[in-house]
N, C-alpha and C positions, 0 to 999 in steps of 0.2 A: 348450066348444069342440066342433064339431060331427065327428063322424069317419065322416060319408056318404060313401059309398067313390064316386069317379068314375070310371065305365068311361074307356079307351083312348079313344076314340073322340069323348069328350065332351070329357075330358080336352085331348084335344087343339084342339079347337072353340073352347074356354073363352082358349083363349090365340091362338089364331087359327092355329094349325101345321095343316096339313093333308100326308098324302102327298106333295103336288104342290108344296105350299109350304116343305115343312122342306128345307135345303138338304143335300143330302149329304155324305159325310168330305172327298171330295173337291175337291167345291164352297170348302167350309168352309176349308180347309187349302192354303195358297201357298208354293210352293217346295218340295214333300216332296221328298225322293230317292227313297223306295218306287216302287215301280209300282203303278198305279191297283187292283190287284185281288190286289194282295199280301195275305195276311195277315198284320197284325203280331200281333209277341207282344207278351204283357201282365205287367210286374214289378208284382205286387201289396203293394207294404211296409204293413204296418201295423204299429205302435208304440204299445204297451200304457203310459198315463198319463202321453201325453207332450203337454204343454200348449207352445202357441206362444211358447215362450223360448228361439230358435230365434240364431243369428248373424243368418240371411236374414230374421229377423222384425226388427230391431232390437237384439238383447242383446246387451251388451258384454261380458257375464262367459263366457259360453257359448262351448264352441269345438266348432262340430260344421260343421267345412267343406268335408265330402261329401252333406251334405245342401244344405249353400250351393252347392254348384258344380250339385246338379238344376235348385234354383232361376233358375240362370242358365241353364240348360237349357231350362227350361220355364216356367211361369204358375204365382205365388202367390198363392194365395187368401187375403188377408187377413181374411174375414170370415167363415169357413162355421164351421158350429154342429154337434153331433150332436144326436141326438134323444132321446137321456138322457143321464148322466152316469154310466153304470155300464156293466161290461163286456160282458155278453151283452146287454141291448138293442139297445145304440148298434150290435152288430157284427149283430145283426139285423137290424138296418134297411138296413146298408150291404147285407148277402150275398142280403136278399129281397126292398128296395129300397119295402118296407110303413113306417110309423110304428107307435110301439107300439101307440096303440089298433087300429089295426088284427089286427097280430099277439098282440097281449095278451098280450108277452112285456115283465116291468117288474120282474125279479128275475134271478137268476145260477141260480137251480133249473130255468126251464125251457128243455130245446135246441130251436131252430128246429124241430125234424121233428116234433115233439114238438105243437107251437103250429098249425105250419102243414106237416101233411104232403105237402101235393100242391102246394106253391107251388114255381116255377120259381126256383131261385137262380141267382144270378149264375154262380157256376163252372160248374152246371149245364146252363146257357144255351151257354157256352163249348164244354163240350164236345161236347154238340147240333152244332154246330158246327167241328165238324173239329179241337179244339184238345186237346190234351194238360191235362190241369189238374191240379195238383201242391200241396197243402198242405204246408208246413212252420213249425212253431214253432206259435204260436196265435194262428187266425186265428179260427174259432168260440169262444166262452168253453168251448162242451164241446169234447174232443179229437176224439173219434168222430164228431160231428154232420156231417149233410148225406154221406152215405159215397157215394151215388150221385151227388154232384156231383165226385168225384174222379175220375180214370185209373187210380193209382196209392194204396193204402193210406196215410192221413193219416202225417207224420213228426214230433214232436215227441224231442228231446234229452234222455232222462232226468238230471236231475240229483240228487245226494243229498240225503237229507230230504225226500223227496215232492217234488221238484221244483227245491225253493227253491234247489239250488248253493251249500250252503257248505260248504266248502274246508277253513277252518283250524280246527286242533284246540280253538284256544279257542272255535268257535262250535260247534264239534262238542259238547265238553263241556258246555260248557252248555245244548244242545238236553236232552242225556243227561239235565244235573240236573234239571230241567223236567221229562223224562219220569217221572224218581223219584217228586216229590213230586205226579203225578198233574196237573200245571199246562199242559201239553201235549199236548190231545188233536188239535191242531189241529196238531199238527207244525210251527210255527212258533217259533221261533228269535230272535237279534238281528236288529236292524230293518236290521242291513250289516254289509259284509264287506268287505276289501280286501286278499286273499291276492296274494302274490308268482307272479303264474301266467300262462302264455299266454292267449291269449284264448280259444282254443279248450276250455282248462279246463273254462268255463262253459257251460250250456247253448246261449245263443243265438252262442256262435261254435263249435260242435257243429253248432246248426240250420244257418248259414252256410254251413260246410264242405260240407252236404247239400244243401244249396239250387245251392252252386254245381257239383256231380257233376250235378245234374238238370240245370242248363246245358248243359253238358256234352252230356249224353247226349239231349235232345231239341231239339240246336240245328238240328237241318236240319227239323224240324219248326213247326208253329205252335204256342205252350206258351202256357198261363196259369198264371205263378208266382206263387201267394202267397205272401209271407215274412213271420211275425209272429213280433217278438221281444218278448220276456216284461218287459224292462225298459224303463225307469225304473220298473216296477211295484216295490214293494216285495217281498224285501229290500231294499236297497241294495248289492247285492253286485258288483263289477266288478273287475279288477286294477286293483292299487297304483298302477301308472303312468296311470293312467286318474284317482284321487283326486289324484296328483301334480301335475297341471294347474291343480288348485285350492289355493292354499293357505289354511290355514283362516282367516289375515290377510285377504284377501281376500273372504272371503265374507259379503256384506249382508242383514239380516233383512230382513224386510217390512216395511214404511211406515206399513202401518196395521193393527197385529194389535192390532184394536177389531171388535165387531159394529158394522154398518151404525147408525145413527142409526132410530130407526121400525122398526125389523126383526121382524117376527112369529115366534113363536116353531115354526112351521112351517118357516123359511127355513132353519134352521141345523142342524149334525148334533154328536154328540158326539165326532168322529174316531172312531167304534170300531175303524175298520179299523186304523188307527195302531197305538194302545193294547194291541193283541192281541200285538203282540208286544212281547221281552223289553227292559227297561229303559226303558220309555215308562212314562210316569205314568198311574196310571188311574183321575186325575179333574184338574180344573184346568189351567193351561196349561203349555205345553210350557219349560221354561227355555232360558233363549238358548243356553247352549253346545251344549244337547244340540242344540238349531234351527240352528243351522251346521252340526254335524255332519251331521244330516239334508238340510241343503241343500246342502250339499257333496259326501253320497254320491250324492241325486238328481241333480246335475252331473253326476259322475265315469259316471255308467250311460246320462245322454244321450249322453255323448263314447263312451266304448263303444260304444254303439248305433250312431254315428254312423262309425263304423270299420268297423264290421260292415257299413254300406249301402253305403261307398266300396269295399269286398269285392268286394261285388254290379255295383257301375256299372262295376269294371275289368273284371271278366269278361266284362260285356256289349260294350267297348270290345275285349278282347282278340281276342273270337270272330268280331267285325266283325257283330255283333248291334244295337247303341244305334242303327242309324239306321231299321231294322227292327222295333222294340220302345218299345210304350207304356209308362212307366213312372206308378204315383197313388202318390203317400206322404201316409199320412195315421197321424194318433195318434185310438185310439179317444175319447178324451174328458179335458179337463184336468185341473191338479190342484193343489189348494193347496201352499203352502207358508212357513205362517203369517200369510198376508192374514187378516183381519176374528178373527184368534187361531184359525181352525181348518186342518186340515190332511185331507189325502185329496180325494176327490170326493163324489160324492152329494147336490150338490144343484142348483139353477137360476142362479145365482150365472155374471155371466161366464167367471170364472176356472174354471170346469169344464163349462161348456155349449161357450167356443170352442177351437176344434181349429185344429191345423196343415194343409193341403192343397198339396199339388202336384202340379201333372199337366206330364208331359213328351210330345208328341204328335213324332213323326216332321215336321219340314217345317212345323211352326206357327209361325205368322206372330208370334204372341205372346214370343216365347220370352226369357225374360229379363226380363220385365214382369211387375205386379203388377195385381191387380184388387180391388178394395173391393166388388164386386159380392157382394150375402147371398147364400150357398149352405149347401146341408145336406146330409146324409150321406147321404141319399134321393136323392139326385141324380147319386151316382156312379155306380150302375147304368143308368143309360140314359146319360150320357155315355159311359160304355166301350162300350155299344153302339154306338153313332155315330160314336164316333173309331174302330172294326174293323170298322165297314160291318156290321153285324147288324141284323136287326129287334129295335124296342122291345117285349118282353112289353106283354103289356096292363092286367098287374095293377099298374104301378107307378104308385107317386106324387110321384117325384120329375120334374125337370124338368132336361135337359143341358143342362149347363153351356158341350156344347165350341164357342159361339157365341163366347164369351168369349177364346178364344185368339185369337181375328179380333182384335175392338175388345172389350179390357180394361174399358173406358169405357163403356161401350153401357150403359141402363138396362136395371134387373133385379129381382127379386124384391122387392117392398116388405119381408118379413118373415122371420125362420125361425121354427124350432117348436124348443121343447123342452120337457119335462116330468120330476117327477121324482114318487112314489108317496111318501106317509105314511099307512100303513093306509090306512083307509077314506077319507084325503084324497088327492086328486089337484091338484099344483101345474102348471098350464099356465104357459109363458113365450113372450111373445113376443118378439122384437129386430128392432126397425126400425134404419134407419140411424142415429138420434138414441139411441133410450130402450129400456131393457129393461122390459118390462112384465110381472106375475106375476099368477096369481088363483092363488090355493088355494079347491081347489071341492070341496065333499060328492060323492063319487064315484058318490053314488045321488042325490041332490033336485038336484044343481048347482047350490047356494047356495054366495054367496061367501062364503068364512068370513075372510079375510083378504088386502088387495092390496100389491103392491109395485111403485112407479116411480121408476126410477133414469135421469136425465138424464148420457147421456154425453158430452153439449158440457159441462157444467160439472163433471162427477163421475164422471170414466172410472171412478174407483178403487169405484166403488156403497158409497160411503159413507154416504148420506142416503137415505133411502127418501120420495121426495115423495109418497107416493100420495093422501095426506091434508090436503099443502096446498092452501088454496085455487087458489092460483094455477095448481095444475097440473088442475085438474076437469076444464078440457075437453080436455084431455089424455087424462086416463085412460077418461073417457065415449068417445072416439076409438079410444083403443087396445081397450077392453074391447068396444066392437064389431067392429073388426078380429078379435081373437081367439076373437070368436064365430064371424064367415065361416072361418076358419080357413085353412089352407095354399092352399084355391082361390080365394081373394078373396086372395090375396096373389102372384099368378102374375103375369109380365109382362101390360102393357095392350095392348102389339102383340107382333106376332111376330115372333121372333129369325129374322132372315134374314143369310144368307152376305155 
């Protein structure tokens, strides 16, 4: 896959936008209430390993209906992808608005400043720009990262045991016994918790509380709030009344905890991250009871979450802020929960390549609508440019999306990108509207060591790996050209106009 970087410039030729031709926020946007030269502010929610199993996505089980009520607020993005499936890339790409190989950040070791010291981030840009910009909870995978893209000193909620928030004595305890027998260097504990406790007990309704004091104090101001809460990440830790919503009767495994049919042995991971903690099996599959439980606490910490962002949208309602403020919610990257028998993220696989997206814009025409329209996490940075009237940096490679709040419908990206690293192999994916297509490629000769295509008209679930049947050759001859042009041979054919 080719990672030739495209100036600004070409960038924009390539798709047919020019200055003169890209329409502006205003142009773009019918019926705001703002004034034309308002600045609004910007609620940045990010949600750490929250996969599209969402109420506003479909789920029956799921009850998160402060996240439903943006959705009706604003344009759901049914289709957008990160650009790995692990936490500091994927939040890389959103905050510098590069793909990995660009940044050659493809592991949790390294921080953006670190990769790319001189690139313009997102908050950075912001505050270039007259804006207040506020971290809270985690929004970089490192705490500290990006310190000059801030106003105000990064805020994260310390919780007990290195962060993790558990609560009750009997997880306390047993962190302890762990610690004795030397089996805990990782300070990691049971895989959940669900103590009898306020919300604010736990770190991210701590970050909440902070988040909304910065409301608060910089409401006559133009702010750029990030808000990153740490769960559904593992622990599983949230209050009781939060698991109480689920009963364990209730809770359904996955349909198909089988590997894919044809699956290469690059595709798949051994959950380590799971298994690391205490009373996870650590070899073989996961037994059902303990897989309800697990899918029941990862519920009970969406609904948490999802209490903590209704926090956030009353505040904005209260201060007569929501018609004045951009709001994107997006979850860094999915996450199993016993599809194809694995759990966690880390690989190319839908279920952890596609994300949640919503954008609520002040006065867009879209609002309450969905869009199938491919987008990628690369694209959130130059849409938040455009919906707050800024110039595009010129280093980026995504492409705005905020066309789309116009006509939801309007044709759009043929593809997205993801990738995921196995040493010295690199897995490229791409997702057209139909098929997910894979190469695992020698990260030095670019030989293909092993493909993967999966047909989503007949096989949403990526049960069968076609790559090898005949039938699908000129298929995969198609796509594995495509994924050779890479992300610029996949850009609209015209240009998105107002």
């Amino acid at each position: 896959m080719t990672t030739r970087k495209l100036s600004r410039r070409r960038f924009l030729k390539a798709v047919g936008l020019t200055a003169a031709g890209w329409a502006t926020r205003d142009v773009l946007l019918s019926g705001q209430t703002a004034e034309p030269q308002t600045k609004w502010n910007v609620l940045f929610i990010a949600v750490d390993d929250l996969r599209p199993q969402l109420g506003c996505y479909g789920a029956e089980q799921i009850h998160s209906p402060h996240i439903d009520r943006l959705a009706k607020e604003g344009l759901l993005f049914e289709r957008t992808y990160c650009q790995q499936a692990l936490s500091a890339p994927s939040r890389a790409s959103i905050l510098s608005g590069v793909r990995p190989d660009t940044s050659k950040i493809y592991n949790l070791t390294t921080p953006l400043r670190t990769a790319l010291p001189e690139v313009l981030t997102l908050p950075e840009h912001f505050k270039q720009n007259g804006y207040v910009t506020v971290s809270v909870g985690k929004i970089y995978h490192h705490a500290k990262d990006d310190r000059r893209g801030w106003s105000v000193e990064p805020y994260r909620a310390a919780g007990d045991w290195q962060g993790r928030g558990y609560l009750t004595a009997e997880a306390i305890a047993q962190m302890k016994d762990l610690d004795r027998k030397n089996e805990n260097s990782a300070g990691i504990g049971p895989a959940w918790e669900a103590a009898e406790v306020a919300d604010e007990a736990y770190p991210d309704g701590k970050d909440t509380d902070y988040a909304i004091e910065q409301i608060r104090k910089y409401q006559n101001r133009p702010f750029f709030l990030a808000m990153g809460f740490h769960k559904p990440h593992l622990p599983f830790n949230a209050p009781k009344r939060y698991w109480d919503r689920y009963p364990p009767e209730s809770i359904r495994l996955a349909d198909n905890p089988f590997l894919p049919q044809g699956v290469p042995s690059y595709a798949v991971t051994n959950w380590s991250e799971l298994r690391s903690y205490a009373g996870i099996p650590q070899r073989g599959p996961c037994p059902d009871e303990l897989a309800r439980r697990l899918i029941r606490g990862y519920y009970a910490c969406v609904s948490y979450v999802d209490a903590q962002i209704g926090r956030l949208l009353d505040e904005l309602e209260r201060l007569e802020l929501r018609q004045r403020t951009v709001v994107v919610l997006w979850g860094d990257h999915g996450w199993k929960l016993g599809e194809h028998g694995l759990w966690s993220k880390h690989t190319n696989f839908e279920l952890d390549t596609h994300v949640p997206l919503i954008l609520s814009v002040p006065g867009m025409a879209a609002a309450g609508r969905r869009t199938a329209g491919l987008t990628e996490f690369v694209d959130i940075y130059p849409t938040l440019c455009q919906a707050c009237g800024l110039q595009t940096p010129g280093h980026l490679e995504g492409l705005s999306f905020l066309p789309l709040t116009v006509d939801p419908d309007r044709p759009w990206k043929q593809a997205a990108f993801s990738q995921y690293p196995r040493g010295r192999i690199m897995g490229y994916s791409l997702r057209s509207r139909r098929y997910r297509y894979t190469e695992w490629q020698d990260r030095s000769s670019r030989e293909v060591l092993a493909r993967e295509l999966y047909d989503h008209q007949d096989d949403p679930g990526e049960n069968r790996n076609c790559a090898r049947l005949p039938e699908y050759a000129d298929t995969v001859k198609q796509l594995s050209e495509q994924l050779r042009r890479g992300w610029q041979g996949a850009l609209p054919a015209s240009a998105p106009s107002g």
